[in-house]
N, CA, C and O of each residue as an XYZ file, in Angstrom:
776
protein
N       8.806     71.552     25.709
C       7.648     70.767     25.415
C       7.977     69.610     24.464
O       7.606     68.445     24.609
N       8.825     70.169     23.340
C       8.854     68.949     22.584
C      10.053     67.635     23.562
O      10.003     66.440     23.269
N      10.774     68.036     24.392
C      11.454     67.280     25.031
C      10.595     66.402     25.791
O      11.248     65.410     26.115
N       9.268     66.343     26.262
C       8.170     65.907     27.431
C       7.604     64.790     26.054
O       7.563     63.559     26.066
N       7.256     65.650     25.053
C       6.577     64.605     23.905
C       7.820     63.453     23.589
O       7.640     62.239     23.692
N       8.812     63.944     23.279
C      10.012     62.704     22.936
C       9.836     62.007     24.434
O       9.152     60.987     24.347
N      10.240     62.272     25.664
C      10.007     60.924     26.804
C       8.930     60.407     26.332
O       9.035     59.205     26.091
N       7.598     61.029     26.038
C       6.243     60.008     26.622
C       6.480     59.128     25.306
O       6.097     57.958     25.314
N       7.081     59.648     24.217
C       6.949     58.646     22.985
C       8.246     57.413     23.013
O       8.295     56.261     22.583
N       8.924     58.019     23.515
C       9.884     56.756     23.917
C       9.444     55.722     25.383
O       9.386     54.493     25.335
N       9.257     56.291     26.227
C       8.219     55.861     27.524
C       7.192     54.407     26.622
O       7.140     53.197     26.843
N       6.578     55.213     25.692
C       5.264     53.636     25.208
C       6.058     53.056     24.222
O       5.763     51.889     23.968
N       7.004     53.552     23.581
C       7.478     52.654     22.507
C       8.617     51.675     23.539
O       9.195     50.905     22.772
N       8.932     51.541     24.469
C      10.314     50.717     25.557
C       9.034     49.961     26.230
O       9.291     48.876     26.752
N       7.446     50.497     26.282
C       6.567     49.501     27.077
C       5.929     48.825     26.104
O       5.324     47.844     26.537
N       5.842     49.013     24.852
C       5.362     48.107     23.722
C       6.556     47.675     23.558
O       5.707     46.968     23.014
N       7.821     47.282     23.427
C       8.824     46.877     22.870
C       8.717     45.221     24.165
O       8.846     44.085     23.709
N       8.477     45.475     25.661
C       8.681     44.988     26.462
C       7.504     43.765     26.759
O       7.698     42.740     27.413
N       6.212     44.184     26.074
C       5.294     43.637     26.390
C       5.635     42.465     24.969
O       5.394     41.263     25.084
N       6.069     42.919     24.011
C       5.848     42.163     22.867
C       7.220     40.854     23.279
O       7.273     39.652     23.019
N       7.895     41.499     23.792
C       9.117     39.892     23.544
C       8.550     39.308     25.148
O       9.473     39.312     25.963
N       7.356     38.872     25.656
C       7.143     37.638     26.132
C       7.054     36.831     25.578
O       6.867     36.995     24.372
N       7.122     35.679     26.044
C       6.972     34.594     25.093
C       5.769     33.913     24.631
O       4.723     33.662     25.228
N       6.203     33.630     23.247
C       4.467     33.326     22.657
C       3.750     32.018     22.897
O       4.332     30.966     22.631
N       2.873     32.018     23.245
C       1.975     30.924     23.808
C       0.931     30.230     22.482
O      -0.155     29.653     22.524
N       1.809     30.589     21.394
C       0.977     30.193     20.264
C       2.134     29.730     19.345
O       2.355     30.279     18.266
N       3.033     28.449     19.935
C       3.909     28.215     18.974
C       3.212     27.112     17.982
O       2.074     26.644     17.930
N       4.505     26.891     17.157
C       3.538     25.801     15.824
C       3.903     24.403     16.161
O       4.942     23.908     16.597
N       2.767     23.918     15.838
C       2.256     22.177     16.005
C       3.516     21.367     15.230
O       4.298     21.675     14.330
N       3.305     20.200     16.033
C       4.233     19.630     15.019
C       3.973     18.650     13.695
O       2.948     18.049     14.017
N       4.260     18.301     12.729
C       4.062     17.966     11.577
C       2.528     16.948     11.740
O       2.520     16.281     12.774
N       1.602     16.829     11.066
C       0.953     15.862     11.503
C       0.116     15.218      9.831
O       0.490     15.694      8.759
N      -0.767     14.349      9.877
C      -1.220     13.761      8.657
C      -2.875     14.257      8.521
O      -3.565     14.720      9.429
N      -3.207     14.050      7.344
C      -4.862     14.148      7.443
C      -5.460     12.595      7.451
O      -5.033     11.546      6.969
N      -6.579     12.913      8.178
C      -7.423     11.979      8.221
C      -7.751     11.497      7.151
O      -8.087     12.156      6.168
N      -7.682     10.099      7.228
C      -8.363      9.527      6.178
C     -10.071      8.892      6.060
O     -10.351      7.992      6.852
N     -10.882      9.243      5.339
C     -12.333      8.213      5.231
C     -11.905      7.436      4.417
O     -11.400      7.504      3.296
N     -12.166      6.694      5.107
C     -12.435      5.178      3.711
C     -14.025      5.133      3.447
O     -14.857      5.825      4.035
N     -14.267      4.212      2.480
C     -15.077      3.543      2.008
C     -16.014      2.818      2.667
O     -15.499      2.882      3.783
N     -16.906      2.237      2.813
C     -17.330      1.023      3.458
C     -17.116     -0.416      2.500
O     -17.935     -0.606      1.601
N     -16.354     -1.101      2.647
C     -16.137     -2.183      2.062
C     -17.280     -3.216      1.215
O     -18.097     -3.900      1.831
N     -17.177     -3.195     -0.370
C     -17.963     -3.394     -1.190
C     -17.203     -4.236     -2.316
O     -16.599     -3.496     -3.092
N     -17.090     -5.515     -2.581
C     -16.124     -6.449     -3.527
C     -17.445     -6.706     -5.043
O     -18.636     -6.928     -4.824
N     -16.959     -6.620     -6.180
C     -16.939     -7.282     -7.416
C     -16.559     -8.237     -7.371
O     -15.898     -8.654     -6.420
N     -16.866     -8.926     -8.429
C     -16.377    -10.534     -8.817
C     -15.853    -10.175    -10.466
O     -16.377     -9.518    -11.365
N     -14.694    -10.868    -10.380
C     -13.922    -10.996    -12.027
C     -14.082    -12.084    -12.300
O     -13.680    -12.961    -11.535
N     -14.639    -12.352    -13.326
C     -14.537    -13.714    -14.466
C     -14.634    -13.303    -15.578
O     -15.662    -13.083    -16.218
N     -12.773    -13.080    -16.100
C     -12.732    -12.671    -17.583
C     -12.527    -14.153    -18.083
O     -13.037    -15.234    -17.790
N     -11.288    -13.615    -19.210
C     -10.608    -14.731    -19.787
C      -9.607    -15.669    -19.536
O      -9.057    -16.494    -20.265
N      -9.476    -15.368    -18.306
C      -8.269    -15.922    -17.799
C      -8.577    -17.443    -16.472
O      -9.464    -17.575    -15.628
N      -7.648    -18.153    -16.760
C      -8.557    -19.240    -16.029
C      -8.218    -18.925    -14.118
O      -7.391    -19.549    -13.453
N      -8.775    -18.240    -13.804
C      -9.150    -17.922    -12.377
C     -10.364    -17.026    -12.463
O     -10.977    -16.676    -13.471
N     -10.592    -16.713    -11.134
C     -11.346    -15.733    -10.657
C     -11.345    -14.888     -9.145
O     -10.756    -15.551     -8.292
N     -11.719    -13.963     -8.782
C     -11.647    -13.326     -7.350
C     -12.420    -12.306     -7.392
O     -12.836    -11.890     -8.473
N     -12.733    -11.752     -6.272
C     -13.463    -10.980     -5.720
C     -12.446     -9.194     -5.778
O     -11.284     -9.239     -5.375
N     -12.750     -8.441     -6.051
C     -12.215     -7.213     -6.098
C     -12.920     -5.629     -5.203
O     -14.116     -5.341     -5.187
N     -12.114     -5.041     -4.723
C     -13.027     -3.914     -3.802
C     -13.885     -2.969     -5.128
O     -13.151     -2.615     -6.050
N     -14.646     -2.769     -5.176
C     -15.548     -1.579     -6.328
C     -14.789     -0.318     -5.864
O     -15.300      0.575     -6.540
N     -14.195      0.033     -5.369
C     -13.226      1.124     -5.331
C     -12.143      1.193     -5.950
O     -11.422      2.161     -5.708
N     -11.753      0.286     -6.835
C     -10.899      0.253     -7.683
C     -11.082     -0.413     -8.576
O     -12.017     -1.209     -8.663
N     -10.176     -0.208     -9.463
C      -9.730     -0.361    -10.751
C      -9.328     -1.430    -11.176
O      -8.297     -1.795    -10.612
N      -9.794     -2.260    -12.123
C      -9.288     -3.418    -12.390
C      -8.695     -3.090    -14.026
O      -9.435     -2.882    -14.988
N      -7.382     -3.100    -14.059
C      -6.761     -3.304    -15.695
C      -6.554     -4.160    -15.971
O      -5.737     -4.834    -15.343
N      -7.116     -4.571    -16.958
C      -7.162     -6.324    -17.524
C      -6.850     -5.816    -19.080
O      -7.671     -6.230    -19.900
N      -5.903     -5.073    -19.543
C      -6.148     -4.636    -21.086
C      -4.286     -5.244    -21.390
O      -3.353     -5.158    -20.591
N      -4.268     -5.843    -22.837
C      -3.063     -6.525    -22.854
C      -2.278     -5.364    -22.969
O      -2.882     -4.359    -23.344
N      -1.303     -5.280    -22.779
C      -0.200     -4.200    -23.372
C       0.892     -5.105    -24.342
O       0.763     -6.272    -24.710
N       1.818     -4.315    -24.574
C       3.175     -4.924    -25.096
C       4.205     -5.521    -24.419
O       4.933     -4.701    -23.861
N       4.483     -6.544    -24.292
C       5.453     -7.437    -23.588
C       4.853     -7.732    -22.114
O       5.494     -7.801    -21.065
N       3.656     -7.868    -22.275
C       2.884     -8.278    -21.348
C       2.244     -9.357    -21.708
O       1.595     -9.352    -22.754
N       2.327    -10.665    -20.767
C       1.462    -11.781    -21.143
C      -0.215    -11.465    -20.941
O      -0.442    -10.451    -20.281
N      -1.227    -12.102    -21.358
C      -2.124    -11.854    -21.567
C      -2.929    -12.095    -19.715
O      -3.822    -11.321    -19.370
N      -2.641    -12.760    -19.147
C      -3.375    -12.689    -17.878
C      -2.449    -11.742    -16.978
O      -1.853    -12.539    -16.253
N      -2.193    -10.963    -16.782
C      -1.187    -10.141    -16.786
C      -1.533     -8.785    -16.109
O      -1.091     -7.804    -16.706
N      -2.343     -8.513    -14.808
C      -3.067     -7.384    -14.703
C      -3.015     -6.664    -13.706
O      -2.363     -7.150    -12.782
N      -3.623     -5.306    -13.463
C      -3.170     -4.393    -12.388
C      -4.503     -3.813    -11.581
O      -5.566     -3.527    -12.132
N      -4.291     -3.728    -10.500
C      -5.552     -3.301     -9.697
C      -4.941     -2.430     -9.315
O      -3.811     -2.577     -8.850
N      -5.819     -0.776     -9.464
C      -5.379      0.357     -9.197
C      -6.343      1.239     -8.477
O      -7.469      1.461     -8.922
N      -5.895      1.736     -7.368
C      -6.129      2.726     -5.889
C      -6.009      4.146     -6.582
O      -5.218      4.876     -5.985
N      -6.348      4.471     -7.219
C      -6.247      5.897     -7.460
C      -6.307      7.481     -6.581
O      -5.812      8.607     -6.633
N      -7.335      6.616     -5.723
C      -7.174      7.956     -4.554
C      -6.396      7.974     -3.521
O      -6.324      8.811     -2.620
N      -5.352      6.256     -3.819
C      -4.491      6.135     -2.825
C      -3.097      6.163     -3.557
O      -2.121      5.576     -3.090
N      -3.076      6.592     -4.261
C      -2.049      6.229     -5.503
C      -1.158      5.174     -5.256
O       0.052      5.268     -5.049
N      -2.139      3.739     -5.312
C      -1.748      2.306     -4.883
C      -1.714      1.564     -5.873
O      -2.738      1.847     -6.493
N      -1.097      0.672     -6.494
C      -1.236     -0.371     -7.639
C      -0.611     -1.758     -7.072
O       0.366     -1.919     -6.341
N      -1.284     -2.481     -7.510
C      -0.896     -4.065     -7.039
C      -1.036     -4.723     -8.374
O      -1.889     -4.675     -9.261
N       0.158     -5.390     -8.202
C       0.513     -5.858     -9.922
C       0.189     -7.223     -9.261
O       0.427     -7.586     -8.109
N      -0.513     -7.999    -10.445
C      -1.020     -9.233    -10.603
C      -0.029     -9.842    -12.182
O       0.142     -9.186    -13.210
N       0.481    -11.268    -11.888
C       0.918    -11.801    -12.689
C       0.855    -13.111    -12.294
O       1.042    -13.618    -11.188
N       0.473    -13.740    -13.695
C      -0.415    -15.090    -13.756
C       0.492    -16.081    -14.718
O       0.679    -15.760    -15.892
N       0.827    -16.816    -14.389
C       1.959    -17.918    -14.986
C       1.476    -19.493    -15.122
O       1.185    -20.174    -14.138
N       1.442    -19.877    -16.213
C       1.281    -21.437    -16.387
C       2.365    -22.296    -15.873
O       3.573    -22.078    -15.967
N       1.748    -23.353    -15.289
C       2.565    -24.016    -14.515
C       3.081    -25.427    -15.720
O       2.150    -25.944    -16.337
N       4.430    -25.936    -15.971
C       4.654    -27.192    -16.203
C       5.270    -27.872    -15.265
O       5.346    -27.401    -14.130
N       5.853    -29.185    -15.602
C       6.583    -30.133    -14.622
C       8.008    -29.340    -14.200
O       8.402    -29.684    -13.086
N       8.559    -28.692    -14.639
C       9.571    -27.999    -13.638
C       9.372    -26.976    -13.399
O      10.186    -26.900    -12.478
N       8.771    -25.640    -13.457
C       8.995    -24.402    -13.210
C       8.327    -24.235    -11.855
O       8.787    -23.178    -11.425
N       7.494    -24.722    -10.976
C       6.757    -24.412     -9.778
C       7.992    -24.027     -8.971
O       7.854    -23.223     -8.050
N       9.321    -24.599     -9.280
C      10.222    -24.527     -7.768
C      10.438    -23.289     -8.461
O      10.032    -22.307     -7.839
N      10.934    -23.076     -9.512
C      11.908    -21.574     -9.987
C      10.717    -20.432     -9.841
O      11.202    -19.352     -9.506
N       9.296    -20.401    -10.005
C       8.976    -19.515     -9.360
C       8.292    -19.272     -8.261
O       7.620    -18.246     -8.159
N       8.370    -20.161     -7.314
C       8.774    -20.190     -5.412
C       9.429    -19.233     -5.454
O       9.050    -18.072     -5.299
N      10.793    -19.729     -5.731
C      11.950    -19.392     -5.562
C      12.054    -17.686     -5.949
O      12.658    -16.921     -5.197
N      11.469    -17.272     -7.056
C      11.767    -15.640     -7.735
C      10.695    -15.288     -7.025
O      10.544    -14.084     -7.232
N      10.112    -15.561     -6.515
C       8.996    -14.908     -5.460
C       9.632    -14.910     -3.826
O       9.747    -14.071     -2.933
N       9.818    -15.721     -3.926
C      10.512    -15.455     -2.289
C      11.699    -14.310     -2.360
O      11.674    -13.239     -1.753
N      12.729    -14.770     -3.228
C      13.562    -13.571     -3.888
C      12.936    -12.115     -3.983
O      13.354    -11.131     -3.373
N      12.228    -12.142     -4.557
C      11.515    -10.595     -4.848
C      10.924    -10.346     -3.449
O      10.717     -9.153     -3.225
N      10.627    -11.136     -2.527
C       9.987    -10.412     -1.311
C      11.219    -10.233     -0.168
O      11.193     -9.363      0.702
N      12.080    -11.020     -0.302
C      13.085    -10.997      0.530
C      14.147     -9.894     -0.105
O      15.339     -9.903      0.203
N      13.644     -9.067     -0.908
C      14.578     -7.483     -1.284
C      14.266     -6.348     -0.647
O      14.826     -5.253     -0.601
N      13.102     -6.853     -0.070
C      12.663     -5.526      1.066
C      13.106     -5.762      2.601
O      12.743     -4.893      3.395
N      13.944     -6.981      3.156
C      14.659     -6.899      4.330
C      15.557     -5.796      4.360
O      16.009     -5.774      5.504
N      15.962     -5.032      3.809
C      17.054     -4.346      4.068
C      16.355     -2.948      4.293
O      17.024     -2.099      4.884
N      15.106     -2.629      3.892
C      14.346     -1.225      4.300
C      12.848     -2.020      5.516
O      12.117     -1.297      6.192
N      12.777     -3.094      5.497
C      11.641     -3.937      6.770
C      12.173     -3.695      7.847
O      13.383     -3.759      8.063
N      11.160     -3.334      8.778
C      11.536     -3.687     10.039
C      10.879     -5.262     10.775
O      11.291     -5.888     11.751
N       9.989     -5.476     10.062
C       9.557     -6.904     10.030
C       8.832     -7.728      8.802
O       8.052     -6.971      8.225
N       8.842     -8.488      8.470
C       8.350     -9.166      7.279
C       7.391    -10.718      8.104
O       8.002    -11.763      8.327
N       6.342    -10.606      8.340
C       5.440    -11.680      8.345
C       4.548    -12.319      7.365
O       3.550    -11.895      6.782
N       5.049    -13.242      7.339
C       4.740    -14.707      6.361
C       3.467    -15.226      6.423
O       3.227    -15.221      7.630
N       2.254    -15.789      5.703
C       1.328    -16.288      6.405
C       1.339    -17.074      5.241
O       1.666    -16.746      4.100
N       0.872    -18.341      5.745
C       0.703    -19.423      4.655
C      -1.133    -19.392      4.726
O      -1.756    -19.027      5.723
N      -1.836    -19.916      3.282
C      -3.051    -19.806      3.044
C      -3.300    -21.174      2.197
O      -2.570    -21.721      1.370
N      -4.426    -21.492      2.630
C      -4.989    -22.388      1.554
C      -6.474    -22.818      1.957
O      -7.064    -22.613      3.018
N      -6.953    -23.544      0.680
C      -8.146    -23.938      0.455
C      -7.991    -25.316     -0.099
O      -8.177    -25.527     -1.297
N      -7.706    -26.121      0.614
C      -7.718    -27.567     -0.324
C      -8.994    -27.902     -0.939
O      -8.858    -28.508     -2.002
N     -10.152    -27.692     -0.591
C     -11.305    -28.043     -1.606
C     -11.401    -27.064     -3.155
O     -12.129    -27.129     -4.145
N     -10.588    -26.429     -2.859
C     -10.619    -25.550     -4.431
C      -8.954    -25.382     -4.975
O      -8.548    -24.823     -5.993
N      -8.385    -25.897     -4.182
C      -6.735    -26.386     -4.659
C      -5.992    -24.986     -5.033
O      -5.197    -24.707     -5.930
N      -6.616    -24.161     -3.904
C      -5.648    -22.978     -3.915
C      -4.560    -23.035     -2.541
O      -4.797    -23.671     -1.515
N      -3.741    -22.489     -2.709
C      -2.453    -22.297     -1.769
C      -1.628    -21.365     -1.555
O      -1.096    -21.294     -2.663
N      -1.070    -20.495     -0.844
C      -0.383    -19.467     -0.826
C       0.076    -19.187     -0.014
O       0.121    -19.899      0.989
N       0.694    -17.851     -0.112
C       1.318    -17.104      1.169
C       1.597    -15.995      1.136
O       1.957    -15.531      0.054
N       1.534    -15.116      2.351
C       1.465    -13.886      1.740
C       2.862    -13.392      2.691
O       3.448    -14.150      3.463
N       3.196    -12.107      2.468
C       4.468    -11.631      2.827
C       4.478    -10.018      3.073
O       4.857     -9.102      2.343
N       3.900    -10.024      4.416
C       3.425     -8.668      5.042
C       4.641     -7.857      5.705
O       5.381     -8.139      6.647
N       4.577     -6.878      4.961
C       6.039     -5.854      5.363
C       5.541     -4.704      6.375
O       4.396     -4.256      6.420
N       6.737     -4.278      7.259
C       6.433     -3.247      8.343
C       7.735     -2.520      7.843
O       8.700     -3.048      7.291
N       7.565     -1.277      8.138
C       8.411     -0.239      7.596
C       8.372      0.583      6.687
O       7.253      0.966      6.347
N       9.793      1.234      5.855
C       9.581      2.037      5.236
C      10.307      1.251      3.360
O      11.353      1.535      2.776
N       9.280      0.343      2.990
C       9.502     -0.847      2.088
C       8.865     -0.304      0.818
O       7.707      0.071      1.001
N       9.306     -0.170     -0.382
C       8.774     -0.104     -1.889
C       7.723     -0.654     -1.818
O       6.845      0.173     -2.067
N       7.112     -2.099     -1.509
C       6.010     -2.929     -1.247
C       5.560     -3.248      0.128
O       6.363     -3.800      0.881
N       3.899     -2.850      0.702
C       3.966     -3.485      1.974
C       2.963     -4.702      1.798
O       1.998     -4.802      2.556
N       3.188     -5.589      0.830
C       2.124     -6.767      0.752
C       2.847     -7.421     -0.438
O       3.434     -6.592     -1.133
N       2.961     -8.774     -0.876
C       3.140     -9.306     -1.509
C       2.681    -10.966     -1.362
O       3.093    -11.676     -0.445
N       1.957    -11.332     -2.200
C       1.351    -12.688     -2.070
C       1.394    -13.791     -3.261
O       1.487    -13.264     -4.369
N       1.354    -14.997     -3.267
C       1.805    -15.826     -4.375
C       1.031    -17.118     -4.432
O       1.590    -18.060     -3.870
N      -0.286    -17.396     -5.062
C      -1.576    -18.339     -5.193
C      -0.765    -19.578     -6.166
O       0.121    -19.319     -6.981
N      -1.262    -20.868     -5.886
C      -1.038    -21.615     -6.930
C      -2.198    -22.830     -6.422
O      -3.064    -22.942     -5.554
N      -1.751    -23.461     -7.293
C      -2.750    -25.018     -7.698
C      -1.369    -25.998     -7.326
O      -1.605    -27.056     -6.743
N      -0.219    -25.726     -7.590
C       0.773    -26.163     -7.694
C       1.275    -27.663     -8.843
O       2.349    -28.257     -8.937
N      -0.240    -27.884     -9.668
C       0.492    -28.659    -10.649
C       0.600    -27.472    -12.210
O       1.479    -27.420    -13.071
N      -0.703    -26.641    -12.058
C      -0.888    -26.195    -13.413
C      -0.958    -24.674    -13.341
O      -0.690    -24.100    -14.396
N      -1.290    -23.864    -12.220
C      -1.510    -22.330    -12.389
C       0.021    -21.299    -11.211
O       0.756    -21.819    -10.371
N      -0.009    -20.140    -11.553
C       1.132    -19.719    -10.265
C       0.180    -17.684    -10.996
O       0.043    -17.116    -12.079
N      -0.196    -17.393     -9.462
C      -0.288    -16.106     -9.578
C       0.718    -15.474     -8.681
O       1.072    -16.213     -7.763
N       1.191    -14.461     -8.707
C       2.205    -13.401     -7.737
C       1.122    -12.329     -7.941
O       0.458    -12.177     -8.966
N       1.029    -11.472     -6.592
C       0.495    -10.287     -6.521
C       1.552     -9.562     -5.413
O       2.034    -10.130     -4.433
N       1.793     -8.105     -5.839
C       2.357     -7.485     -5.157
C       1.743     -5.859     -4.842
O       1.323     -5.187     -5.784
N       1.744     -5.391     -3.609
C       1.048     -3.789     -3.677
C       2.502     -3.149     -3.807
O       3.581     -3.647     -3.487
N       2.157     -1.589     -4.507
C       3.281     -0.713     -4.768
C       2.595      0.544     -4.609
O       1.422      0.637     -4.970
N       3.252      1.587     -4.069
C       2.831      3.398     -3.849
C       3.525      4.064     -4.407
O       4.740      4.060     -4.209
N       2.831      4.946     -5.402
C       3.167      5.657     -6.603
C       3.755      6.956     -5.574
O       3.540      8.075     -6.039
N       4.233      6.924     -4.676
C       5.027      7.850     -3.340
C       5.862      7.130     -2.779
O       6.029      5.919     -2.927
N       6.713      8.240     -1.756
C       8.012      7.819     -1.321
C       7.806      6.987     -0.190
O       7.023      7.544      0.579
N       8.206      5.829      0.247
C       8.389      4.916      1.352
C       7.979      5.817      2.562
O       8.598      6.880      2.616
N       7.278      5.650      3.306
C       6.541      6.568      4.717
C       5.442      5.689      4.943
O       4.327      5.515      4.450
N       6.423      4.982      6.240
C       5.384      4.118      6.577
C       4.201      4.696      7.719
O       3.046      4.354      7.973
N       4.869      5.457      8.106
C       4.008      6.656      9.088
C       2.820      7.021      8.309
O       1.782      6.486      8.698
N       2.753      7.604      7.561
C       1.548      8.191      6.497
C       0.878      7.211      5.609
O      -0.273      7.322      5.186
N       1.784      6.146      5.340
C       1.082      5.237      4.236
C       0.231      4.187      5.035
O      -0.829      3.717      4.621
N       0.999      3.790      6.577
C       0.100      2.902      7.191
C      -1.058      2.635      7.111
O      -1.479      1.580      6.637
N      -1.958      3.810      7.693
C      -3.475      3.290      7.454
C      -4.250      3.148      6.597
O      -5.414      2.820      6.826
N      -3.563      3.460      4.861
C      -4.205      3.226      3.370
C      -3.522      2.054      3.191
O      -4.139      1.395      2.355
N      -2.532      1.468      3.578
C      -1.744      0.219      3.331
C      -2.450     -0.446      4.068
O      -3.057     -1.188      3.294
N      -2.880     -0.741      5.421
C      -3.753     -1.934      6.203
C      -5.262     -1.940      5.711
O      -5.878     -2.956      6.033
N      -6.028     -0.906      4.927
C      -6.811     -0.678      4.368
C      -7.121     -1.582      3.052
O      -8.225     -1.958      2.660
N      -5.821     -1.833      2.468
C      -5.907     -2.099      1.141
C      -5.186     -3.837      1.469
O      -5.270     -4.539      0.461
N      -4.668     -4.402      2.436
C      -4.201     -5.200      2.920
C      -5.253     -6.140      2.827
O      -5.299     -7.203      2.207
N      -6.344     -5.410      3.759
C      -7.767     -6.516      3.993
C      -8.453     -6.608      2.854
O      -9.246     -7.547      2.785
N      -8.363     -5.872      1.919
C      -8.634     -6.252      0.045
C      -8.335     -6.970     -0.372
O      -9.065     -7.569     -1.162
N      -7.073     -7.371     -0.112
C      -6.359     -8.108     -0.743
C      -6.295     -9.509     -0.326
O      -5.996    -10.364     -1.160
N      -6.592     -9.876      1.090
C      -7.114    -10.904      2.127
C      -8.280    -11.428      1.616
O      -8.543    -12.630      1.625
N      -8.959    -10.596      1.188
C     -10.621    -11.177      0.845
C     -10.472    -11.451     -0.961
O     -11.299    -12.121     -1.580
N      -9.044    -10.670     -1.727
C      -9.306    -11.689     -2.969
C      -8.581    -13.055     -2.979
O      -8.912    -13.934     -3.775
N      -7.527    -13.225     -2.023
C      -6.738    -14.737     -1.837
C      -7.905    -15.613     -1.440
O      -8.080    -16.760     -1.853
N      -8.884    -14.792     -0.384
C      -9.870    -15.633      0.250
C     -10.658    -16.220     -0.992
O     -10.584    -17.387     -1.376
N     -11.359    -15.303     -1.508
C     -12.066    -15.836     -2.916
C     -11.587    -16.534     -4.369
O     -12.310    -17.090     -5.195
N     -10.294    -16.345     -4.407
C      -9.447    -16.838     -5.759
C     -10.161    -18.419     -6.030
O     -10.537    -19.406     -5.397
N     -10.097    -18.102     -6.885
C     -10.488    -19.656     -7.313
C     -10.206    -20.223     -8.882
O     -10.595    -19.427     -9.737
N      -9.751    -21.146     -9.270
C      -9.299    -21.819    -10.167
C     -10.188    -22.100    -11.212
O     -11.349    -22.159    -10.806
N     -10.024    -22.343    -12.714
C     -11.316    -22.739    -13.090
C     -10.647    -23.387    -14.874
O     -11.431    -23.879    -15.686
């Protein structure tokens, strides 16, 4: 008898052993991102102390506070839920320096060819309010995917650049980066001199 109980218990344990290594029809997904909500698009207006002005998204942060070895127009707009910062720096213009900072601006945007897979240029201006610029739109996996540079070209020079407090992933950062892109479109649009 106990020989009849050992078959039937080996018998279901060789038909559970057999049923279990089919193959599983519940393998795992592959890596993917979360959705993002945005905002519905809502701009402030800045008019501190500084001789400009622009339009800013109310979803962020405007730091306008001096620090140390920081010139006084000198400021940072910060994404916090995107952990995004775009440094703003504001420079007086005399009779020679407009070319030398062209020049350290084109420099500083042309350091991200070597991680770009494309870099598009757009020139901007407003001749009735004597603004001018250009901006310098990066594709890839780049420290910065935006960088832009306003002037008057006899007396003012702003540089703005976006930066992600995270690792280069242009896969994941894309759609908070084209997000924050058109922010940044609508403060070149509004900049104005004063």
């Amino acid at each position: 008898m106990n020989k009849m109980k050992l078959r039937i218990s080996t018998s279901i344990g060789l038909i559970f052993i057999l049923i279990s290594c089919q193959e599983d029809v519940n393998s795992p997904k592959p890596l993917g991102y979360f959705r993002i909500e945005f905002p519905e698009k809502e701009y402030q207006h800045y008019e501190g102390n500084c001789p400009f002005e622009f339009s800013y998204p109310v979803q962020s942060i405007l730091d306008t506070q001096k620090r140390e070895n920081r010139e006084p127009c000198w400021m940072n707009l910060h994404y916090p839920q995107y952990a995004a910062t775009i440094h703003l720096t504001y420079n007086q213009l005399n009779d020679t320096n407009l070319a030398t900072y062209l020049e350290d601006s084109r420099k500083l945007a042309m350091k991200h060819t070597v991680r770009a897979d494309n870099i598009e240029e757009r020139v901007f201006e407003n001749p009735e309010e004597h603004v001018y610029g250009i901006a310098y739109d990066f594709e890839g996996n780049t420290a910065s995917n935006f960088q832009f540079i306003i002037t008057d070209s006899t007396r003012h020079f702003m540089r703005g650049s976006m930066y992600f407090n995270l690792p280069p992933n242009s896969d994941s950062l894309l759609p908070i980066a084209s997000f924050i892109k058109k922010d940044l479109i609508v403060l070149m649009e509004s900049f104005r001199w004063r």
